[in-house]
OpenMM code with the backbone's topology and positions (N, CA, C; nanometers):
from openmm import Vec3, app, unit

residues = "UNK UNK UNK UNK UNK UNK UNK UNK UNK UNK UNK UNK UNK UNK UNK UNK UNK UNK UNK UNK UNK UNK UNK UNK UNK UNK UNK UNK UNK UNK UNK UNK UNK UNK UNK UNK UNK UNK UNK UNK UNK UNK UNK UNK UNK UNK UNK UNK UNK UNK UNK UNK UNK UNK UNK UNK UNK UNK UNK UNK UNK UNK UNK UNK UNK UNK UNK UNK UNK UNK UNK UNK UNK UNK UNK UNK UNK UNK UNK UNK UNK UNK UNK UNK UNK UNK UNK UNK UNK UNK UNK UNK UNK UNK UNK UNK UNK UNK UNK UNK UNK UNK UNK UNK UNK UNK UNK UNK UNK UNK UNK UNK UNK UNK UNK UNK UNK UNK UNK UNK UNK UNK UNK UNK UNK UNK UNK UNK UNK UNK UNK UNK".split()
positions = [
    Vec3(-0.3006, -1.8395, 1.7213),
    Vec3(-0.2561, -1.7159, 1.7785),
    Vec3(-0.1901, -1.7423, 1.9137),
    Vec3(-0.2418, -1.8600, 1.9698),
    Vec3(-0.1576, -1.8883, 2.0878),
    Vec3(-0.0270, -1.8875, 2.1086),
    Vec3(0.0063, -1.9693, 2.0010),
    Vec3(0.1489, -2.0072, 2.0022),
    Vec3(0.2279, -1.8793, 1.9683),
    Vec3(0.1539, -1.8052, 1.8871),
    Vec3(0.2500, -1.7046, 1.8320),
    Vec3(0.2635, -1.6145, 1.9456),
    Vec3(0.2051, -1.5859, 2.0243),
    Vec3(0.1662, -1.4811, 2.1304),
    Vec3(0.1494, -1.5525, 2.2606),
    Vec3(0.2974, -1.5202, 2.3960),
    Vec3(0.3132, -1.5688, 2.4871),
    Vec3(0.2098, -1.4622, 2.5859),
    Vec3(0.2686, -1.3553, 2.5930),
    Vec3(0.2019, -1.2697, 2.7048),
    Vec3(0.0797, -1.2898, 2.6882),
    Vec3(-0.0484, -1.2999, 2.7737),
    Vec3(-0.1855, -1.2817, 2.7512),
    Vec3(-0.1896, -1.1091, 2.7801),
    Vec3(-0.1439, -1.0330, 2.8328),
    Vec3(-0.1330, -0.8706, 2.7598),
    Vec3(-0.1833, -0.8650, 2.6227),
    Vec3(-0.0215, -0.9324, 2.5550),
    Vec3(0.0161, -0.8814, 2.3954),
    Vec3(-0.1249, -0.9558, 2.3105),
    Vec3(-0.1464, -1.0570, 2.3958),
    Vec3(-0.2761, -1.1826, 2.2849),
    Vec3(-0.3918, -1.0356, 2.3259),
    Vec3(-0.4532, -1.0517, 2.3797),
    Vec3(-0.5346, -0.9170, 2.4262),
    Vec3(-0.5121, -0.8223, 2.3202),
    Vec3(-0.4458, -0.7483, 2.3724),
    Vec3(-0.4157, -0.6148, 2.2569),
    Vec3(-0.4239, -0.6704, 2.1138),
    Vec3(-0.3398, -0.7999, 2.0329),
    Vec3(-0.3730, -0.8590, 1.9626),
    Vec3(-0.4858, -0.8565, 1.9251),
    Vec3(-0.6225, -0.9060, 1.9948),
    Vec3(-0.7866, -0.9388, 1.9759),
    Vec3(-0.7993, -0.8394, 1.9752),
    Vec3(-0.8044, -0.7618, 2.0227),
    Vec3(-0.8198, -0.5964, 2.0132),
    Vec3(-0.8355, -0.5285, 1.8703),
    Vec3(-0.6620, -0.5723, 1.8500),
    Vec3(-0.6468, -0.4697, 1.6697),
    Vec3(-0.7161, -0.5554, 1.6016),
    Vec3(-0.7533, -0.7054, 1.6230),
    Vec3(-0.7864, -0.7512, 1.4637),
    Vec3(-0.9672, -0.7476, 1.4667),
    Vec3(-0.9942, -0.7302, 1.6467),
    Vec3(-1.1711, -0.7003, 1.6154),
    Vec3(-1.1975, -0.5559, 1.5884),
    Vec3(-1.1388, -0.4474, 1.5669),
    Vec3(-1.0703, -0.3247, 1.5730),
    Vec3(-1.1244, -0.3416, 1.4262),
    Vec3(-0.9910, -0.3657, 1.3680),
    Vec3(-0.9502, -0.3428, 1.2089),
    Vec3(-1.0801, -0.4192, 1.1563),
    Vec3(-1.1823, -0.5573, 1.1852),
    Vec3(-1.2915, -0.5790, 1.1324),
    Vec3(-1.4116, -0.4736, 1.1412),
    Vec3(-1.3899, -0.3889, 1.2538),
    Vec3(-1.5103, -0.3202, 1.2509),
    Vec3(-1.4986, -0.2011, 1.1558),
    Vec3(-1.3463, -0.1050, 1.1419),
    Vec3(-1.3493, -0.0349, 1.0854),
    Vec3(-1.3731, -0.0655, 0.9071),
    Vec3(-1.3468, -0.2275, 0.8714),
    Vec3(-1.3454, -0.2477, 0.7561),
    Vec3(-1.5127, -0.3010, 0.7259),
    Vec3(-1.5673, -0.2737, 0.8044),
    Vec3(-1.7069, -0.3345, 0.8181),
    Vec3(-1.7735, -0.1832, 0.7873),
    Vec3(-1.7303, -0.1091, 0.8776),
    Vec3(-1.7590, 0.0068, 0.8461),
    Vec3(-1.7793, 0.1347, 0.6876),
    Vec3(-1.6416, 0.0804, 0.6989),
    Vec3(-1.6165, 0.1608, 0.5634),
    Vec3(-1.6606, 0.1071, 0.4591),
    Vec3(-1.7586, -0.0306, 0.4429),
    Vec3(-1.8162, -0.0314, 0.3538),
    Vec3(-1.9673, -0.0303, 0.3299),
    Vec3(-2.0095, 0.0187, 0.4640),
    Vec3(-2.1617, 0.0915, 0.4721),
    Vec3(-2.1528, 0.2365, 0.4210),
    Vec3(-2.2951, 0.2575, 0.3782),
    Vec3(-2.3049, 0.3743, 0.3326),
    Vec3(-2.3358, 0.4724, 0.4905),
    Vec3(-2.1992, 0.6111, 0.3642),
    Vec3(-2.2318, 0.7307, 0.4626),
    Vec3(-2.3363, 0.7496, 0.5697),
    Vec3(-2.4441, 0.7122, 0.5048),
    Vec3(-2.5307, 0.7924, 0.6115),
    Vec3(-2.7250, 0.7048, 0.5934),
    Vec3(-2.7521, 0.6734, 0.6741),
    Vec3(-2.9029, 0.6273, 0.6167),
    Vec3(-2.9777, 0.7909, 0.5371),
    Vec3(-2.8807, 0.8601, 0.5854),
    Vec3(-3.0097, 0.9896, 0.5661),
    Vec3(-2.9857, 1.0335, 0.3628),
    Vec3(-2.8639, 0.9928, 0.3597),
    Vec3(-2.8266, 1.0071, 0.2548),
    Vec3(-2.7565, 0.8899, 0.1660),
    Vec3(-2.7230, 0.9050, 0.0528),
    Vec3(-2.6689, 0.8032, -0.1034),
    Vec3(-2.5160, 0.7790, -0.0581),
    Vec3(-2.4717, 0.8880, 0.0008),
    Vec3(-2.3364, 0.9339, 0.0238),
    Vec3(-2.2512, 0.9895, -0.1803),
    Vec3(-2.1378, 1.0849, -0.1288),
    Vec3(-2.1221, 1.1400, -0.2386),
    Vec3(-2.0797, 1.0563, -0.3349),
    Vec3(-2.0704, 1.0536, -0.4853),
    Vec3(-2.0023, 0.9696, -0.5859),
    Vec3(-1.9588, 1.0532, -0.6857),
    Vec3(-1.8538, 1.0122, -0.7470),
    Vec3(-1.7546, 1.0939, -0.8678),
    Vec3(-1.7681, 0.9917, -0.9398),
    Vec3(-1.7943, 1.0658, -1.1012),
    Vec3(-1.7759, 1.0100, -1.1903),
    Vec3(-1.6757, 1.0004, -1.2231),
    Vec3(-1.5754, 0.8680, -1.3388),
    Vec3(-1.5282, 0.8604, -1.3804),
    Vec3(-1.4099, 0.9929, -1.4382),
    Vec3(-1.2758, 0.9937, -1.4487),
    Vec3(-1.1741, 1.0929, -1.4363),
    Vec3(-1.2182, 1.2148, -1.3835),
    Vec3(-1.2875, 1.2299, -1.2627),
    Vec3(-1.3585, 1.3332, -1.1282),
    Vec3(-1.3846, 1.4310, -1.2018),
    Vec3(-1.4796, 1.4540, -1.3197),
    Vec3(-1.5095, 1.5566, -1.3588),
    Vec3(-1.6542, 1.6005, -1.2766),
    Vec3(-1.7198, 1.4788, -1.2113),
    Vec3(-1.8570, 1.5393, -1.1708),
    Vec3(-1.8754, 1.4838, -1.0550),
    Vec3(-1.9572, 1.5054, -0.9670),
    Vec3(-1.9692, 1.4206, -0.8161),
    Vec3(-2.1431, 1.4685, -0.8306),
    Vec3(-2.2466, 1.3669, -0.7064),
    Vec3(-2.3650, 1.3954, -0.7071),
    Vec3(-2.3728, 1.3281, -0.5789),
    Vec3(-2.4950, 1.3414, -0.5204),
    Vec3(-2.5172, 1.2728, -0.3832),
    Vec3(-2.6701, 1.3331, -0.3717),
    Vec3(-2.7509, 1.1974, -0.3185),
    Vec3(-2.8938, 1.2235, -0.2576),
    Vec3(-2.9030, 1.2560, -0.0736),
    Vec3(-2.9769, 1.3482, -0.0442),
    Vec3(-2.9829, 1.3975, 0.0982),
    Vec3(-3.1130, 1.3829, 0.1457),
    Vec3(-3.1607, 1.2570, 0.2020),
    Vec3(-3.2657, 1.2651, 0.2468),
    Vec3(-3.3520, 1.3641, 0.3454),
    Vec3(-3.2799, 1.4234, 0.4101),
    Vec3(-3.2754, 1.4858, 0.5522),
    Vec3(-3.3614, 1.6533, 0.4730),
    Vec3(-3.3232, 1.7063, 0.3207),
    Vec3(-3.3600, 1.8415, 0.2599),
    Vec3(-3.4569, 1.7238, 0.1528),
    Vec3(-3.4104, 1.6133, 0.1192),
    Vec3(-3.4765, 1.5205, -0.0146),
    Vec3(-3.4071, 1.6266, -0.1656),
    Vec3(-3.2729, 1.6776, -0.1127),
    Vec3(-3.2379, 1.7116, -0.2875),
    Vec3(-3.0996, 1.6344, -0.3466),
    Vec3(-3.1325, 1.6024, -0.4679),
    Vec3(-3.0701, 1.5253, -0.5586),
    Vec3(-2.9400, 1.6277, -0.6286),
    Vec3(-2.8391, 1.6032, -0.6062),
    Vec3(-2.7288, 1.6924, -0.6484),
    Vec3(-2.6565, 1.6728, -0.7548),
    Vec3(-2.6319, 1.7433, -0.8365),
    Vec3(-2.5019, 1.6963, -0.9305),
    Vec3(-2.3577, 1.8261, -0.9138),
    Vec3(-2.2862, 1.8222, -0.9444),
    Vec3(-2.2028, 1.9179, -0.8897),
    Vec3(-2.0481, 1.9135, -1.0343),
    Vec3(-2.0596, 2.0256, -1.1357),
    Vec3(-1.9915, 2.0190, -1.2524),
    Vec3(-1.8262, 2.0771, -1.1442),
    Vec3(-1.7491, 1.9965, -1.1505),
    Vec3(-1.5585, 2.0138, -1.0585),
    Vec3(-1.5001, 2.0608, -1.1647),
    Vec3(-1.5320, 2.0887, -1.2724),
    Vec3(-1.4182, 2.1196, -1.4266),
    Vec3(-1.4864, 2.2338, -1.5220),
    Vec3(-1.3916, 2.3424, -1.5481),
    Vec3(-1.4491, 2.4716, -1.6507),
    Vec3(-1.4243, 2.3180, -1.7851),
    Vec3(-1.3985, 2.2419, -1.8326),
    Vec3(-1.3229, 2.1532, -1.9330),
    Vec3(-1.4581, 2.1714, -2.0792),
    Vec3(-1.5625, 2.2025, -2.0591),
    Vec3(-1.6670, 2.1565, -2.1686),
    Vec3(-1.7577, 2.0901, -2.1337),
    Vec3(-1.7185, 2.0200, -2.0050),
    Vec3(-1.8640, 1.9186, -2.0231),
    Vec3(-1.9315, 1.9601, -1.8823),
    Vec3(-2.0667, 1.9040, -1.8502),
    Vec3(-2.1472, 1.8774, -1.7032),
    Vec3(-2.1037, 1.7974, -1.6540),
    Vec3(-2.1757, 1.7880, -1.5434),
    Vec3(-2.2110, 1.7090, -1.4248),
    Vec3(-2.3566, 1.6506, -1.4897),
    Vec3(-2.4113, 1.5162, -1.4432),
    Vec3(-2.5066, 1.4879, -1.4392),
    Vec3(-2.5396, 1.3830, -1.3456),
    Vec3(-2.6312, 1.3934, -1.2781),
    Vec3(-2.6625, 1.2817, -1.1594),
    Vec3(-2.8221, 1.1980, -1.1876),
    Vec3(-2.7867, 1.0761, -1.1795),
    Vec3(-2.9278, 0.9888, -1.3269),
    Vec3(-2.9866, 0.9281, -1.1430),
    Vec3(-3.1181, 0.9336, -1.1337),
    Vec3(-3.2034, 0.8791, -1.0361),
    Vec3(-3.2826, 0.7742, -1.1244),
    Vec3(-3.2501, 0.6300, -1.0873),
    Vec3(-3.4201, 0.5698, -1.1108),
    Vec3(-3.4686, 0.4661, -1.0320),
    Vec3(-3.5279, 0.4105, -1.0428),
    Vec3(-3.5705, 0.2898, -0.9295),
    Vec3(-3.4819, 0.2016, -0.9362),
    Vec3(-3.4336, 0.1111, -0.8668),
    Vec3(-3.3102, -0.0427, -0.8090),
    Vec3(-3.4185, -0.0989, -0.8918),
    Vec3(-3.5621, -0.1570, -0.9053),
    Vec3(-3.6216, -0.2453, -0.9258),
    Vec3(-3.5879, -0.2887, -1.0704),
    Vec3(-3.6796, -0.1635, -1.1268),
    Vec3(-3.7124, -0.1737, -1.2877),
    Vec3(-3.6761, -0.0446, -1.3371),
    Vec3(-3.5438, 0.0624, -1.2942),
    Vec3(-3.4985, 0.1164, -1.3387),
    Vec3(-3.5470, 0.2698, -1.4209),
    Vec3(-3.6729, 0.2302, -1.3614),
    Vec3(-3.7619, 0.3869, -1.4418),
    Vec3(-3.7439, 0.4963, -1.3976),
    Vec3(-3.7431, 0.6047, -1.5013),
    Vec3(-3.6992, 0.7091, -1.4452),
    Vec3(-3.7586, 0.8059, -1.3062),
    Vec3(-3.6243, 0.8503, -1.2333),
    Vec3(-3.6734, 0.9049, -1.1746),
    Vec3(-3.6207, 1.0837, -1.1643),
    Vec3(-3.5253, 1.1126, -1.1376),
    Vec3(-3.4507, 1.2636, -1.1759),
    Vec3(-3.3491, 1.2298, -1.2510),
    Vec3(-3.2976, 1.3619, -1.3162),
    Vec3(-3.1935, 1.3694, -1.3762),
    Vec3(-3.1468, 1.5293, -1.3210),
    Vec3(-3.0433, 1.5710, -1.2552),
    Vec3(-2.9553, 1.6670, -1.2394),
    Vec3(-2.8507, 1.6961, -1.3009),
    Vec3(-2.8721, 1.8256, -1.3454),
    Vec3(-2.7505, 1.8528, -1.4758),
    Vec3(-2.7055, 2.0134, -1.4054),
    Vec3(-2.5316, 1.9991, -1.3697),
    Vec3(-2.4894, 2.1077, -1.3412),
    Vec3(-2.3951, 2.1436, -1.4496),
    Vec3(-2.3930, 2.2618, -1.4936),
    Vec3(-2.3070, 2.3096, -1.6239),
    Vec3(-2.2304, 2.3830, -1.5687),
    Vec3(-2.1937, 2.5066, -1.4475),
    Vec3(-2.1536, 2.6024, -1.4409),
    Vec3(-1.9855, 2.5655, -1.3835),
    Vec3(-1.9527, 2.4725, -1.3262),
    Vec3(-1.8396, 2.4646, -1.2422),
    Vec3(-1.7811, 2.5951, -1.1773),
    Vec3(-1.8825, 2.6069, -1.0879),
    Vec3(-1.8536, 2.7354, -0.9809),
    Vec3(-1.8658, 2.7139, -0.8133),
    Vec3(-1.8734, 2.5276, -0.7909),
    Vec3(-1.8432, 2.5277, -0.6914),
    Vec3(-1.9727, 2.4870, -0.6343),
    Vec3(-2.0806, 2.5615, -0.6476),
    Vec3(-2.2466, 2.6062, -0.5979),
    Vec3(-2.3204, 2.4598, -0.6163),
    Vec3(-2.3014, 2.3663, -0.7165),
    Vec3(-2.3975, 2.2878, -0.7728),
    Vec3(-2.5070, 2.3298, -0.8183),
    Vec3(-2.6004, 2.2345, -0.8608),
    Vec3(-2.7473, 2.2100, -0.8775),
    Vec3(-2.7960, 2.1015, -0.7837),
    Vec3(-2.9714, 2.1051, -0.7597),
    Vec3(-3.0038, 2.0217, -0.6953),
    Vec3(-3.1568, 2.0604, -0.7483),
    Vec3(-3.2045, 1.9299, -0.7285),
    Vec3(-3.3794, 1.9470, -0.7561),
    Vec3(-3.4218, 1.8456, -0.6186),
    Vec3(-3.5749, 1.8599, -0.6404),
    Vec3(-3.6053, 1.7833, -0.5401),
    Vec3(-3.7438, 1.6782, -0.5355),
    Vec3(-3.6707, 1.5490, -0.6184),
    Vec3(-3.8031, 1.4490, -0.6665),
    Vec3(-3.8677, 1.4050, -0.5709),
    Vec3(-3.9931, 1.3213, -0.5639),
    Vec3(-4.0980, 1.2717, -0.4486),
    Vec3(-3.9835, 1.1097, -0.4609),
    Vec3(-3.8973, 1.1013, -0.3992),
    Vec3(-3.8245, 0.9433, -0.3295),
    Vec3(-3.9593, 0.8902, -0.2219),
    Vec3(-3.9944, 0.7826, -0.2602),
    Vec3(-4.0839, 0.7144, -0.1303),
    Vec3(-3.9896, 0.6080, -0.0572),
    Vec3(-4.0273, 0.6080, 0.0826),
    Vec3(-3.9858, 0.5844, 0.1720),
    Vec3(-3.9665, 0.3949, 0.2285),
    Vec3(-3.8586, 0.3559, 0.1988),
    Vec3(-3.8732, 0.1678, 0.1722),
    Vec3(-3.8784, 0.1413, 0.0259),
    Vec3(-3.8450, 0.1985, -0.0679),
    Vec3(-3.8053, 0.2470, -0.2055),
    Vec3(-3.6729, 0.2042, -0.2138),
    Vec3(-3.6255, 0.1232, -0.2724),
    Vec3(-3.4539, 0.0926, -0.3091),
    Vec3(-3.4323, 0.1926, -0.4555),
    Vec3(-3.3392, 0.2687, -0.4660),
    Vec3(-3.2917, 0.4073, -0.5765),
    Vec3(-3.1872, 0.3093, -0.6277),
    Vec3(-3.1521, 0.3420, -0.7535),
    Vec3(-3.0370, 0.3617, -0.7564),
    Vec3(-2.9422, 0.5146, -0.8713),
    Vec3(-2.8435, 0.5089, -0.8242),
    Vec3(-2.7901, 0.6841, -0.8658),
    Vec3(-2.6833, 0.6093, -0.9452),
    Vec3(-2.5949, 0.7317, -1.0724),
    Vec3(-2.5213, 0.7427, -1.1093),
    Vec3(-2.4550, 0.8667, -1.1302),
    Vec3(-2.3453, 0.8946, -1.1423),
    Vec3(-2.3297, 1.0495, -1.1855),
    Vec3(-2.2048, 1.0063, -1.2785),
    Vec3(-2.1960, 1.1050, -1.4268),
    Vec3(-2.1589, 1.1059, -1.5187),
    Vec3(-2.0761, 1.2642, -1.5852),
    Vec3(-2.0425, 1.2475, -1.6630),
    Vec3(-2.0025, 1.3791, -1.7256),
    Vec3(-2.0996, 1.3616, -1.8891),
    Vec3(-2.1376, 1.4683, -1.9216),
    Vec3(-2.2072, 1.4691, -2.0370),
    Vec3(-2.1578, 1.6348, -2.0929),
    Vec3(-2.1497, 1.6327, -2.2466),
    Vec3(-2.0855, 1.7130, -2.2828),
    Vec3(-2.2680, 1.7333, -2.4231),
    Vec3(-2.2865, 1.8637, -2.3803),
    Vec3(-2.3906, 1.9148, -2.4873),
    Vec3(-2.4870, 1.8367, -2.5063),
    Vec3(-2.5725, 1.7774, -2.5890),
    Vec3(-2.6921, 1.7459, -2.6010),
    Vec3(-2.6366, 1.5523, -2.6033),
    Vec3(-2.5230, 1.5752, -2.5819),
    Vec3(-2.4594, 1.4327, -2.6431),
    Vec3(-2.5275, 1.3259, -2.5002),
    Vec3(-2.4883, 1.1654, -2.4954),
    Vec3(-2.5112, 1.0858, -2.3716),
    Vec3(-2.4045, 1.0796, -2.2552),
    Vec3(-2.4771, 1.0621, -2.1672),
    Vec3(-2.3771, 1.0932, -2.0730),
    Vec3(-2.2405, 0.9853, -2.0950),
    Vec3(-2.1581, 1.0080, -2.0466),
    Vec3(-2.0374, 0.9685, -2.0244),
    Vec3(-1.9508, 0.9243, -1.9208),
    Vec3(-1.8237, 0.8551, -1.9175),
    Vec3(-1.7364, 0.8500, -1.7988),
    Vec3(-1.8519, 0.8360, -1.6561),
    Vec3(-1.9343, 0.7777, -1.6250),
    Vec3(-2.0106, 0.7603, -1.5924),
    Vec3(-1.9202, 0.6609, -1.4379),
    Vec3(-1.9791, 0.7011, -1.3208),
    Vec3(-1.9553, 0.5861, -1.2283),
    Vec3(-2.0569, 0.4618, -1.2401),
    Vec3(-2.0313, 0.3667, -1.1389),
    Vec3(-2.1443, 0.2306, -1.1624),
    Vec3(-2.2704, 0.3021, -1.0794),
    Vec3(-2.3470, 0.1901, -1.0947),
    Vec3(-2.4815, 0.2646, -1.0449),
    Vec3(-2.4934, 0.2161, -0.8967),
    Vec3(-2.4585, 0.3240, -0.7945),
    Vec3(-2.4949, 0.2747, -0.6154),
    Vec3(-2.6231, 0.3265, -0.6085),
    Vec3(-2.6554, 0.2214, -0.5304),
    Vec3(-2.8199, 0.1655, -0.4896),
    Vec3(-2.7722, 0.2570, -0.3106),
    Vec3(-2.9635, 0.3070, -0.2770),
    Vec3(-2.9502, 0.3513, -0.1959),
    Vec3(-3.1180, 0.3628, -0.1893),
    Vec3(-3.1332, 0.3459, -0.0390),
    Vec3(-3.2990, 0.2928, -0.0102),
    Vec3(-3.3496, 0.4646, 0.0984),
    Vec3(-3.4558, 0.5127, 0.0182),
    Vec3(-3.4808, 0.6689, 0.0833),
    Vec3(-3.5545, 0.5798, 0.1991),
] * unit.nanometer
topology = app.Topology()
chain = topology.addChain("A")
for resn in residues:
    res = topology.addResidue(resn, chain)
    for name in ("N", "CA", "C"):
        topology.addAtom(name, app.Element.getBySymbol(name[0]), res)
């Protein structure tokens, strides 16, 4: 960087943007919030869900009149056992939310999906891990 950069100004400002641009990219790949999962959309954005530690409710949220839900799948990071399932049908904006016992130093992990009638869920995002 020396060579490329005479002024010690411009080298400065230089160190600047690129410890800058590491933090914001450091950033943006922590989660939203300790208090919360932060939000997730399923697959072609028919459904979004997000955990809120701060109320402890589990959301699913149906974005499409199209036929199908929202569904938001809770189970343990470890061994995967169940923990909630949130199913919003109405697409009116409002969501659903329930509110399971998450213990505290607990690694989760969430998915949210679209599911259409009694069928399995679907279009499904990957499963983000998130510690209540």
């Amino acid at each position: 960087m020396h060579r490329l950069i005479n002024s010690p100004r411009a080298r400065a400002t230089a160190i600047v943007a690129t410890l800058s641009i590491g933090l914001v990219g450091g950033l943006a790949t922590t989660p939203a919030s300790a208090n919360s999962s932060g939000w997730w959309t399923s697959q072609h954005g028919r459904a979004e869900g997000f955990y809120n530690s701060n109320n402890g409710h589990v959301y699913a949220n149906d974005l499409r009149r199209d036929g199908y839900s929202a569904i938001t799948q809770v189970r343990t990071n470890r061994d995967g056992y169940f923990v909630v399932d949130v199913k919003d049908t109405k697409a009116n904006g409002q969501g659903s939310w329930k509110t399971p016992t998450l213990y505290r130093g607990v690694v989760f992990k969430m998915r949210v999906c679209a599911v259409k009638g009694k069928h399995k869920p679907t279009q499904c995002s990957v499963w983000h891990t998130f510690e209540r």
